[in-house]
C-alpha positions in Angstrom: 30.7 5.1 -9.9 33.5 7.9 -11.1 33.8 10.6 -9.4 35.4 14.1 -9.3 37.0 15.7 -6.1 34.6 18.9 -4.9 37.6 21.0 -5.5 37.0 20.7 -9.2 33.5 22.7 -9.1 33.1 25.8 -7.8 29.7 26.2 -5.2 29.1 29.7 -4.1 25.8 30.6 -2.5 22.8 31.1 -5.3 21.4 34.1 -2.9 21.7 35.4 0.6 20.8 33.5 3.7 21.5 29.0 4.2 21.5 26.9 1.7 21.3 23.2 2.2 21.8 20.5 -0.6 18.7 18.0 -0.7 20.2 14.7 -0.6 17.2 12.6 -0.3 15.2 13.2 -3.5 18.3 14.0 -6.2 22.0 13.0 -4.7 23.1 13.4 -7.8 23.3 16.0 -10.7 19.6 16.9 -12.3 18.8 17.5 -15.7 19.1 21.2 -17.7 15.5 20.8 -18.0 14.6 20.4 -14.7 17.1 22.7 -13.2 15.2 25.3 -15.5 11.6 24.2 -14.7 11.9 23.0 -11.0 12.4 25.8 -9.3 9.3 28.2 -9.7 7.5 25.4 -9.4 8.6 24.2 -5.6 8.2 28.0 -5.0 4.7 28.6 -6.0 3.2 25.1 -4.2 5.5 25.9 -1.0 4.1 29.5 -0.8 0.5 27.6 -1.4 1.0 25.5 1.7 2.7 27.7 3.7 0.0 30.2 3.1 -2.4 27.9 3.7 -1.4 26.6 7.3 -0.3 29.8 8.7 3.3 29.0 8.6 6.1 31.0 9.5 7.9 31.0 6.1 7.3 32.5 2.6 7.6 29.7 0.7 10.9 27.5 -0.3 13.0 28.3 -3.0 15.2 25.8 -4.7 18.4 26.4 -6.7 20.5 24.6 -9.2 24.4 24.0 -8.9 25.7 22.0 -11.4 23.1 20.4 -11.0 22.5 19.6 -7.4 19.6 20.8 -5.8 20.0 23.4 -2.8 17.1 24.9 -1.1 16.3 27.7 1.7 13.5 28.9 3.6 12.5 32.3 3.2 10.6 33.9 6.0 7.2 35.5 5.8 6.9 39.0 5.6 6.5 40.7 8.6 3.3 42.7 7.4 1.7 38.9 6.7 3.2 37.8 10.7 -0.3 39.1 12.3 -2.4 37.0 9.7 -0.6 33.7 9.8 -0.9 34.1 13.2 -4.7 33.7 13.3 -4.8 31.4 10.2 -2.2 28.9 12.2 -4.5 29.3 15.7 -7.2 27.6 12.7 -5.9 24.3 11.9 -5.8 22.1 14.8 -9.3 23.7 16.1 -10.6 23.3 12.4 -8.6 20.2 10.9 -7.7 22.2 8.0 -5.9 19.1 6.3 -9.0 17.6 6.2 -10.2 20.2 3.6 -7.4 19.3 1.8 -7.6 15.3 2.0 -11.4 16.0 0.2 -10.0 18.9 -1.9 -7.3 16.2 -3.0 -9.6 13.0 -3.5 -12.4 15.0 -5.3 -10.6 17.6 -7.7 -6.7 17.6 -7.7 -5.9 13.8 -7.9 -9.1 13.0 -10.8 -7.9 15.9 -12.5 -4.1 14.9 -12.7 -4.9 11.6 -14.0 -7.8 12.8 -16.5 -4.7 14.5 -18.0 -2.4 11.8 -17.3 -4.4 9.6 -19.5 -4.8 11.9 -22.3 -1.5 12.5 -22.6 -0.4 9.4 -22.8 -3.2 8.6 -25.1 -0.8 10.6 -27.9 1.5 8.6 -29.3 4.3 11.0 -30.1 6.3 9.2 -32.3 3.8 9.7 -34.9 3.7 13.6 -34.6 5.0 16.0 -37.3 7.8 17.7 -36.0 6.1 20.9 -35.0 3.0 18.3 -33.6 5.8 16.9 -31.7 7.4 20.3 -29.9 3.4 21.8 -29.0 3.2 18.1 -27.4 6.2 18.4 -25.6 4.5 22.2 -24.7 1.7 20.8 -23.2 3.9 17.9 -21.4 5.8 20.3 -19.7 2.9 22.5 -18.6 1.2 19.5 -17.3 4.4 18.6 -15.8 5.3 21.9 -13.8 1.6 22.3 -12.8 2.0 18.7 -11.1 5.8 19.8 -9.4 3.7 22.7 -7.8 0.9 20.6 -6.6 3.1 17.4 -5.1 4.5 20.4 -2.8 0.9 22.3 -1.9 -0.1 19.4 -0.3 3.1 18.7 1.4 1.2 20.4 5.0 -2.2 18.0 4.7 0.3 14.7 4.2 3.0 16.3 6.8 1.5 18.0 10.1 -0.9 15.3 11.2 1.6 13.0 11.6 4.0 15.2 12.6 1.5 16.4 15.7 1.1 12.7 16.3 4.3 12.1 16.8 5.5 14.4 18.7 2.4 14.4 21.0 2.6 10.4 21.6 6.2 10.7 22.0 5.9 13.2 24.7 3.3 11.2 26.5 5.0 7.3 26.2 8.6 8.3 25.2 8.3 5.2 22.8 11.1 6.0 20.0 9.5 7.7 16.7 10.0 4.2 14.9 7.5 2.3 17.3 5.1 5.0 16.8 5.2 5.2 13.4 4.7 1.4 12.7 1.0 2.6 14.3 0.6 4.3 10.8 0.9 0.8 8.5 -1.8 -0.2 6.5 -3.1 3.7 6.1 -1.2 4.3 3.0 -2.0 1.3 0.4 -0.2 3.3 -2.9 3.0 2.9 -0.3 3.1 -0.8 -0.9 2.0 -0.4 -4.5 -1.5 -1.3 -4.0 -4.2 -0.2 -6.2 -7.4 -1.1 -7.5 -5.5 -1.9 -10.9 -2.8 -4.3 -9.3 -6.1 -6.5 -6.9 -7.5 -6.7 -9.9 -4.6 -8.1 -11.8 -3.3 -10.4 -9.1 -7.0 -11.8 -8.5 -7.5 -12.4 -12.5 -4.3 -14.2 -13.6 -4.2 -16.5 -10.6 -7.4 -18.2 -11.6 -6.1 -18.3 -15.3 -4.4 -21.1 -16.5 -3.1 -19.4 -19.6 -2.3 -16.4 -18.1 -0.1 -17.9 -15.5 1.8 -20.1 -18.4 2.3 -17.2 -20.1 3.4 -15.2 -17.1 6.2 -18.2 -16.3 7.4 -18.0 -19.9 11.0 -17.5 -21.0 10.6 -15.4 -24.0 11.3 -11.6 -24.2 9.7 -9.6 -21.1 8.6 -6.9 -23.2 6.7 -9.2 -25.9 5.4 -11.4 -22.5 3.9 -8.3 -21.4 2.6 -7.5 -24.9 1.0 -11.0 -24.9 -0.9 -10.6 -21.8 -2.2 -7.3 -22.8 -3.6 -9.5 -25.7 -5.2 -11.9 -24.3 -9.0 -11.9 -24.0 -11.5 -11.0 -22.1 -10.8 -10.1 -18.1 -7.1 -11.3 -17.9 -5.7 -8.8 -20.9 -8.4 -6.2 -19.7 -6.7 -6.7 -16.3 -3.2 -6.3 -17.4 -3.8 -3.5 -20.0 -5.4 -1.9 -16.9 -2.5 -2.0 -14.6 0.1 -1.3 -17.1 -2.0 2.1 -18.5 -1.5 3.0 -15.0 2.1 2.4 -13.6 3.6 2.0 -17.1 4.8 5.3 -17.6 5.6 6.3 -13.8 9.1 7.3 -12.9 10.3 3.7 -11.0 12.6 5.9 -8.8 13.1 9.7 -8.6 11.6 12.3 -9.9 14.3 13.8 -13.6 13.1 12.7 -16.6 16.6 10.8 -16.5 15.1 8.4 -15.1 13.5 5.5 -16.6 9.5 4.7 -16.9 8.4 1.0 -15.6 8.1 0.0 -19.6 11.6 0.9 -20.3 12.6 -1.6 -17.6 10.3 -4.9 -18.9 12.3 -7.7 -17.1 12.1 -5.6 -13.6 8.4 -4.9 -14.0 7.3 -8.5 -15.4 9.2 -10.1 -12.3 7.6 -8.3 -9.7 4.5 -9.0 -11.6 5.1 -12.7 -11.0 5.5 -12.2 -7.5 2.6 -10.0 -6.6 0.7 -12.4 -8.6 2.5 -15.4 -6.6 2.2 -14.1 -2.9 -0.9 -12.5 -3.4 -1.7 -9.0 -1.2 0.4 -8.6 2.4 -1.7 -7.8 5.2 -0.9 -5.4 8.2 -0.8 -8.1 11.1 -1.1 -7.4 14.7 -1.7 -3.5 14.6 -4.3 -3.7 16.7 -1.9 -5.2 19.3 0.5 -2.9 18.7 -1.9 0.0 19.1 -3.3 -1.3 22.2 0.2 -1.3 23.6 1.0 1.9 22.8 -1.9 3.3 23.6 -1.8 1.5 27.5 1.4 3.8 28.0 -0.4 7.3 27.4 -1.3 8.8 31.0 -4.9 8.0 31.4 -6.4 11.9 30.9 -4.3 11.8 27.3 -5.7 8.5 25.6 -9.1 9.8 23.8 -6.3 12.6 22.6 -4.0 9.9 21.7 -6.8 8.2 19.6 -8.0 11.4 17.8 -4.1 12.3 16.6 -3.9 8.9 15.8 -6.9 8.8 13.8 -6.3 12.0 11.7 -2.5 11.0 11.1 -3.7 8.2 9.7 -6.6 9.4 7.8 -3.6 11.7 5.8 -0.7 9.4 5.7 -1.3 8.5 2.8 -1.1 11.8 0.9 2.6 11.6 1.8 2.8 9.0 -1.2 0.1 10.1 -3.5 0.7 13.3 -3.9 4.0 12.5 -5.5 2.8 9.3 -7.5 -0.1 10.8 -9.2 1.3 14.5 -9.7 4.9 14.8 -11.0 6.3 11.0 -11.1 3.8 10.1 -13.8 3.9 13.5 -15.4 7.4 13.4 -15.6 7.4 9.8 -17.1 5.1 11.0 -19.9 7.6 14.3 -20.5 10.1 11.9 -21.1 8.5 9.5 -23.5 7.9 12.7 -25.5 11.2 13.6 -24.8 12.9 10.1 -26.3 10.2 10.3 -29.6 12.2 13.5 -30.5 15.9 12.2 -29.2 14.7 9.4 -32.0 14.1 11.0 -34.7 17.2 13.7 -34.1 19.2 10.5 -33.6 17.8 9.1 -37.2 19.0 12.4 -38.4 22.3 12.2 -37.2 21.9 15.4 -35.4 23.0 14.0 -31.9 24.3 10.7 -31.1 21.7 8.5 -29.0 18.2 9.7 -29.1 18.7 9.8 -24.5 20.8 12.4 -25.2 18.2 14.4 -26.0 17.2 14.0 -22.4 20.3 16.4 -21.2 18.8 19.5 -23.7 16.7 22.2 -21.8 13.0 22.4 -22.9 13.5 25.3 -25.4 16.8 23.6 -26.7 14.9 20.7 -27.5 11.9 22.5 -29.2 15.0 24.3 -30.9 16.8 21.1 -32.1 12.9 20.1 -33.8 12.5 23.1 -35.4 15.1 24.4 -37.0 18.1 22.2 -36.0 19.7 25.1 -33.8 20.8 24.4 -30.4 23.6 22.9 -28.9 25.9 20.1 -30.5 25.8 16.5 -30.5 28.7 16.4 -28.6 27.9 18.9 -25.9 24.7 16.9 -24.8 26.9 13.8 -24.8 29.3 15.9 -22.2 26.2 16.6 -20.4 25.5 13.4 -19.8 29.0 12.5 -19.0 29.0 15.1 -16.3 25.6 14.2 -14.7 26.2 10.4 -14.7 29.6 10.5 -13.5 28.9 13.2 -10.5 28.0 11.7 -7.4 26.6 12.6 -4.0 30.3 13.7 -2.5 31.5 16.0 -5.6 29.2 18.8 -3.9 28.8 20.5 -0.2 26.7 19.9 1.9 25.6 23.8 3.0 26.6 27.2 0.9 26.3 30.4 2.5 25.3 32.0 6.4 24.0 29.2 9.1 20.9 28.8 9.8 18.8 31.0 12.0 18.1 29.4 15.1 14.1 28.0 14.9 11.9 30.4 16.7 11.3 30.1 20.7 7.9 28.6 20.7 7.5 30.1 24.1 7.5 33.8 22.6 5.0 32.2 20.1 0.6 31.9 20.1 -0.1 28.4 21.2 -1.5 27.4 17.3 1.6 28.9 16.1 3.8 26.9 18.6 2.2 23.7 17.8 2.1 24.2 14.0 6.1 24.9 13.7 6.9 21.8 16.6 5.0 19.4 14.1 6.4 20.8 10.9 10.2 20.7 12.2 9.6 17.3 13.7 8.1 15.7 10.4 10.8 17.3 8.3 13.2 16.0 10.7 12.4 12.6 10.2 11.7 12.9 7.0 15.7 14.5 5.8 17.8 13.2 8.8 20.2 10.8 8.9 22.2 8.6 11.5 25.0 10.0 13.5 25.6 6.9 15.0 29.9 5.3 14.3 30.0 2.2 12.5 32.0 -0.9 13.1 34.4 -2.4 10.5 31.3 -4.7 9.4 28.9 -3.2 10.9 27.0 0.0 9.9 24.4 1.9 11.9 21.3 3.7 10.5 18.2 4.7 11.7 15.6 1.5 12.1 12.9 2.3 9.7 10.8 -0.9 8.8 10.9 -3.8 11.9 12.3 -7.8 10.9 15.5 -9.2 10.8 16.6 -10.5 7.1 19.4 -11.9 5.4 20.2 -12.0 1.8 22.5 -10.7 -1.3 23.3 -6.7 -1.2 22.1 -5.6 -4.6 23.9 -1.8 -4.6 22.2 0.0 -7.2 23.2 4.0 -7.7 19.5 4.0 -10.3 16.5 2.5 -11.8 18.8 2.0 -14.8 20.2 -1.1 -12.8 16.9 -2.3 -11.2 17.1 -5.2 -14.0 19.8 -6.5 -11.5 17.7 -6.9 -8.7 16.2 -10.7 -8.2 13.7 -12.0 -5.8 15.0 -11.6 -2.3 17.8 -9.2 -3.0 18.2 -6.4 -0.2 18.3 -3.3 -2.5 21.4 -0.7 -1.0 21.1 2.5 -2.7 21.6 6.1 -2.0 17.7 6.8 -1.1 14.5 6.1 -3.2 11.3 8.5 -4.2 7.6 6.9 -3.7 7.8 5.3 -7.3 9.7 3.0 -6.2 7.0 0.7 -4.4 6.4 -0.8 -7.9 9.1 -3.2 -7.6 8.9 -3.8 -3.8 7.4 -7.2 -4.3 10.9 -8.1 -5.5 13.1 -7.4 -1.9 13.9 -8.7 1.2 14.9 -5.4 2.9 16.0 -2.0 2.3 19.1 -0.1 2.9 19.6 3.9 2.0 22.8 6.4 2.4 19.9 9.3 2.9 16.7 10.0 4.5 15.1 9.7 8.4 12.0 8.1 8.9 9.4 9.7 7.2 11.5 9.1 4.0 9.6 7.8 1.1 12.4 4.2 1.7 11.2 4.0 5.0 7.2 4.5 4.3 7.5 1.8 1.6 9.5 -0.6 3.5 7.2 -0.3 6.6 3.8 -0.7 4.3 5.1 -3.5 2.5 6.3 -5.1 5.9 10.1 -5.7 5.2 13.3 -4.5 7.5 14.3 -1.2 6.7 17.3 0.4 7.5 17.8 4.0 6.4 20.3 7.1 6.5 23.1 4.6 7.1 25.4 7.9 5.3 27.6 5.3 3.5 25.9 1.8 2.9 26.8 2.3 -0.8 30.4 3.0 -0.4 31.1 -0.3 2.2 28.4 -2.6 1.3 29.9 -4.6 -1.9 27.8 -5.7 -4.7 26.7 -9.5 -3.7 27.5 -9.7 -0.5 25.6 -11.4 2.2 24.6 -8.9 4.7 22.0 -9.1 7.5 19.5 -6.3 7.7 18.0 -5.6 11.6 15.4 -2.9 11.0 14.8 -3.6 15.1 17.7 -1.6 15.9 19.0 -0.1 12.4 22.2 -2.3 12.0 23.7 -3.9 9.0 25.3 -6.3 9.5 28.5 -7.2 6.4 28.2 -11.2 6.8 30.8 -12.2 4.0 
């Protein structure tokens, strides 16, 4: 990808205090529209959990430059100090997440996909204009609503495990990997399970036609078409799966991204091989549990099992919360996005109807109205800039260092215990390797256990996921939750960014293939087809030819 030296922007700090760019979930340059409606959003569901859980901090506040994200912690008022205090001595004694876990499965996850569904009930390309920009209204409503819900539950899918870990790591000093494989099989979205999919796999494999139809060579959009049409359970089946993932982000979170039905041949092959190899199971956890649990001291096991329990009873809101807030609201903004970039195109007012994608939400209502708003040729340069832009044409950290984490000794025993599980968990889930590399050999941090070799398929977005075969090992710069869609399709995963709490490692480790993540510069050594050997054992990769 083309780049441009950092000297050629100019990064000064957005405000006062540190400032850290969030490689992880965008590496590279966002969209005007999400720049403008991102950060009020991650504020008000921060402040929510924070709030909630009696944490130290005021909330996190996220700025755009250029278009990378940056973000910094702003502490609590003082005045609100004595009342966090006693809130924070609440959750471990109370298992506040678990308030939370019901308050998501009962209200906040129906709700999102009741309007999920009747959004994408609308079909906007057959919306007058005005129609069309109160749809796109309501889109983006729906859509910041769901950025500020993914992050108020950010504490109920974070401090469990969190408290686990450290806790069990204290008591076996077993590396954080080992522990965490203790987790697999607790978060089913992470492997792109669902109701929808078991009851598509379960349906085509007894139908003969079906599974001719599935092996055909025709066009993957019109194959998919035809097995939405076929009778009875098999097109019920498919029409059911595809109303659920077809409009999800399949990586990231920008509406640049593409939706699952943009990318036919990607979704129809992984299709084929959920349908082939039929649901993975979670072998030999109890084993591994036993094990573990045989090095905690005696007087710390029926502790050991509670933490382990409640970590996870919640891991997998680490997933959901993204998959059914913003990555399928933001899907649906963009397919009302594209009907307008379609009809503008038709119009001649801007070049390719994705251009419309680089316009901020009132430019586009603009454009729809009344044809004001910038030119053809500036969103065109806007898209230039963001696609060309990579993770290295901006710093790392703008502005003072980081205060030092308070001494948890001079803190209440809740308190301490609430901010050594929320640093740990954000730890693992933002860190990266430190470790040298080798001339052909790269070290990350081992996310997903097995040892596999295959193909390097290095993708830099979803946009290229029609590259990816059966039994590629995907190397990319790091991947959000949606990406478990195509996991069915990979032998093993390697990411630049990200510990192990990363979405790359969660899905790798529930889908049960090696994992090797925040290798720092997989991308930039690993060439395209080349034969590499992935050791999620030990995190190494391993350049075979």
């Amino acid at each position: 990808m083309a780049t441009t030296e950092t000297t050629d922007l100019r990064f000064e700090p957005p405000g006062p205090g540190a400032w850290a760019r969030d490689p992880v979930h965008f590496p590279r340059p966002v969209t005007r529209y999400w720049a403008e409606t991102h950060p009020a959003a991650i504020r008000r569901g921060t402040q929510d959990f924070a709030s909630y859980y009696g944490m130290l901090f005021d909330g996190l506040e996220s700025a755009y430059l250029h278009g990378y994200a940056y973000n910094t912690m702003r502490p609590v008022a003082d005045a609100e100090i004595p009342q966090r205090f006693q809130r924070a001595e609440e959750v471990f004694q109370k298992k506040l997440w678990r308030e939370q876990l019901r308050e998501w499965d009962e209200i906040s996850k129906p709700s999102a996909i009741a309007t999920d569904r009747e959004l994408q009930a609308v079909d906007p390309d057959a919306l007058s204009d005005q129609e069309l920009v109160a749809y796109l209204t309501r889109c983006r409503d729906h859509h910041a609503a769901m950025m500020a819900q993914h992050m108020r539950f950010t504490g109920g899918a974070m401090l469990p495990t969190g408290d686990f870990l450290v806790h069990a790591g204290d008591w076996t000093g077993l590396p954080t990997s080992e522990l965490l494989g203790l987790l697999r099989g607790s978060a089913q979205v992470s492997s792109g399970g669902s109701a929808e999919l078991e009851r598509l796999t379960t349906t085509l494999a007894r139908d003969p036609v079906a599974l001719e139809l599935l092996q055909s060579d025709d066009e993957p959009g019109r194959v998919l078409a035809a097995l939405r049409a076929l009778p009875g359970d098999a097109g019920e089946a498919v029409s059911g799966y595809l109303d659920l993932v077809g409009y999800r982000l399949l990586d990231g979170f920008d509406i640049c991204e593409p939706f699952a039905l943009e990318m036919p041949d990607a979704l129809l092959r992984a299709i084929r091989v959920a349908v082939s190899d039929g649901p993975r199971e979670a072998t030999g956890l109890e084993e591994q549990v036993a094990d573990v649990r045989s090095k905690v001291p005696e007087e710390h096991r029926s502790e050991f099992d509670e933490l382990l329990g409640e970590a996870r009873l919640t891991y997998r809101l680490r997933d959901e919360r993204g998959i059914y807030s913003d990555i399928w609201a933001s899907g649906l903004m963009r397919r009302a996005v594209l009907a307008g970039g379609r009809r503008l195109a038709a119009r001649g007012r801007i070049h390719d109807p994705v251009h419309l994608i680089d316009a901020g939400f009132e430019e586009m209502c603009s454009l729809l109205s009344d044809s004001t708003g910038p030119s053809a040729d500036a969103l065109a340069a806007r898209l230039e800039y963001r696609t060309t832009h990579g993770p290295k044409d901006a710093p790392p950290f703008l502005g003072s260092p980081p205060p030092p984490p308070p001494d948890p000794s001079r803190l209440p025993p809740g308190v301490a215990r609430l901010m050594r599980a929320t640093g740990f968990a954000m730890g693992e889930m933002f860190g990266s390797s430190e470790a040298e590399h080798e001339e052909f050999l790269l070290r990350g941090l081992a996310a997903s256990p097995g040892v596999y070799e295959g193909p390097a398929r290095r993708v830099s977005g979803p946009s290229e996921f029609n590259r990816i075969v059966k039994g590629d090992v995907l190397v990319t710069e790091a991947t959000s939750e949606a990406f478990n869609i195509l996991l069915p399709l990979l032998g093993a995963i390697v990411t630049n960014h990200g510990g192990l709490l990363s979405h790359s490692a969660i899905v790798a480790r529930e889908y049960g293939i090696p994992g090797v993540v925040g290798t720092r510069e997989a991308t930039e050594r690993i060439a395209d087809g080349t034969r590499v050997r992935v050791d999620g054992n030990v995190g190494e990769v391993t350049v075979l030819a």
